[in-house]
C-alpha positions as CSV (number, residue, x, y, z in Angstrom):
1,X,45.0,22.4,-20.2
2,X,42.7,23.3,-17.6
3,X,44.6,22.8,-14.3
4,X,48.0,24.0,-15.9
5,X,49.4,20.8,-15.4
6,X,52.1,19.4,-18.5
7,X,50.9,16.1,-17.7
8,X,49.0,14.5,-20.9
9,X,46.4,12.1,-20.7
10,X,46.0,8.8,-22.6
11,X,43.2,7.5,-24.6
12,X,42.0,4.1,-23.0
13,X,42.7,1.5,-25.6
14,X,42.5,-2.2,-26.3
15,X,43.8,-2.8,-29.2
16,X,43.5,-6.8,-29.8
17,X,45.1,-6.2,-33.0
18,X,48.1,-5.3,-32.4
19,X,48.9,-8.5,-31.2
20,X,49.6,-10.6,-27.4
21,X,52.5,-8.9,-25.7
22,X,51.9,-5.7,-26.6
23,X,50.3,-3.2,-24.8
24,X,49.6,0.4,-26.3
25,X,48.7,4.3,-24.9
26,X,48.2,7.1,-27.0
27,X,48.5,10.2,-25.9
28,X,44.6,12.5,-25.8
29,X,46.1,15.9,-26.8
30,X,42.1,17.2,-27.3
31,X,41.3,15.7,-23.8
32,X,44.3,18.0,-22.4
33,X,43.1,21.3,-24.9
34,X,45.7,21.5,-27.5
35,X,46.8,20.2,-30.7
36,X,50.1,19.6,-31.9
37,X,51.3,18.8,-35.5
38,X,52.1,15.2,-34.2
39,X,50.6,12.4,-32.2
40,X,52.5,10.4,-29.3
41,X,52.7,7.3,-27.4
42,X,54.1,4.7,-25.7
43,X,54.1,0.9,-26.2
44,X,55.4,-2.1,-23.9
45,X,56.6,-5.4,-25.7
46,X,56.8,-8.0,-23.4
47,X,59.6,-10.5,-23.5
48,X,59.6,-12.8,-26.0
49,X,57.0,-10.9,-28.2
50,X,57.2,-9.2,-31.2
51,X,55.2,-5.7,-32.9
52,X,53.2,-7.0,-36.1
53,X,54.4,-5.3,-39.3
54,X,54.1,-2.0,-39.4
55,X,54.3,0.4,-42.9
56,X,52.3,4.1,-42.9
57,X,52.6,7.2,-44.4
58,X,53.4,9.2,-41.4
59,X,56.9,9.7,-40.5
60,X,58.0,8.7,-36.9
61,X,60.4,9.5,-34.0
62,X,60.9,6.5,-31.6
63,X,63.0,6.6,-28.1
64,X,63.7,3.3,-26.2
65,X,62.7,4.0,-22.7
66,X,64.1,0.9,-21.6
67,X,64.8,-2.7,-22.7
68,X,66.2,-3.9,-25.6
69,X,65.8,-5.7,-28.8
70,X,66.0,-5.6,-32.4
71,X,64.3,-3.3,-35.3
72,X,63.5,-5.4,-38.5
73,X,63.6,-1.9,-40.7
74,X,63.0,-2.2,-44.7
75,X,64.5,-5.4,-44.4
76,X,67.5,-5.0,-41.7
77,X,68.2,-6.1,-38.6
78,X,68.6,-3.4,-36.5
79,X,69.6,-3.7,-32.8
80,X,67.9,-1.1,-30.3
81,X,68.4,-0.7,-26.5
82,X,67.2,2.0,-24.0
83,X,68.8,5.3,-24.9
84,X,68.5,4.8,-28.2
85,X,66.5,7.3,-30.8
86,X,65.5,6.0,-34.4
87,X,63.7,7.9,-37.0
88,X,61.6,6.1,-39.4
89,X,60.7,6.8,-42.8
90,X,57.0,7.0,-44.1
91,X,56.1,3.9,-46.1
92,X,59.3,1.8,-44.5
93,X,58.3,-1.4,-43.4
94,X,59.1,-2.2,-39.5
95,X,58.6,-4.7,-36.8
96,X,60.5,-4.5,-33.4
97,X,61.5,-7.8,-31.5
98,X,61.9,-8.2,-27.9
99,X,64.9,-10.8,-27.4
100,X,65.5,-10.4,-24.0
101,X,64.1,-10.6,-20.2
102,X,62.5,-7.8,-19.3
103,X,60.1,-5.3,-21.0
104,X,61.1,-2.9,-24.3
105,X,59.1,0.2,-23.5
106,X,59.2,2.3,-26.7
107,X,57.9,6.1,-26.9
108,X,56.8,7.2,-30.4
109,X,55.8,10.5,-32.1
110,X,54.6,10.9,-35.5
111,X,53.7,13.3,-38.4
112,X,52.5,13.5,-41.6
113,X,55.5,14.9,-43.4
114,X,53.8,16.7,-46.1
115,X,51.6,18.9,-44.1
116,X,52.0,22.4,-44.4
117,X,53.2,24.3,-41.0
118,X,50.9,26.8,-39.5
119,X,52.0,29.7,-37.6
């Protein structure tokens, strides 16, 4: 990064497909100079709205910034709240809920489990 600064920028997005309610940044890691062997970002559900299914081959990290919900995960009922950590298995089909009143502000970091490491 070119000032020194840790701060990463995100890629401008509208992504009508994800659906109403949700709002979506991912993280520019070749804006800020370096490249990782995952990709990041962060995602608001607004009350009352829900993620469209979601199944990929990527394996993926989630933290609950802050709200709560529930996690339809291969076919359970999960429920999530801020604090919480959940790791989710490539080709597992998922869709978070927001049940409640204010925002559920997930961050998310994913990989593609079968690449090789470089050193």
């Amino acid at each position: 990064m070119a000032d020194n600064s840790p701060h990463l920028p995100f890629i401008p997005t509208n992504h009508p497909d994800r659906g109403p309610g949700i709002a979506l940044q991912v993280i520019d890691f070749e804006a800020a100079g370096v490249s990782p062997p995952f990709r990041g970002s962060r995602f608001v559900v607004a009350p009352g709205h829900s993620t469209r299914e979601d199944v990929h081959a990527v394996a993926e990290l989630w933290s609950i910034a802050c709200g709560h919900g529930k996690l339809l995960y291969d076919g359970v009922e999960i429920p999530v709240q801020e604090g919480d950590f959940l790791y989710l298995a490539p080709f597992k089909k998922h869709v978070v809920i927001n049940d409640g009143d204010d925002r559920l502000v997930i961050c998310s970091q994913w990989w593609d489990t079968n690449a090789q490491p470089t050193v």
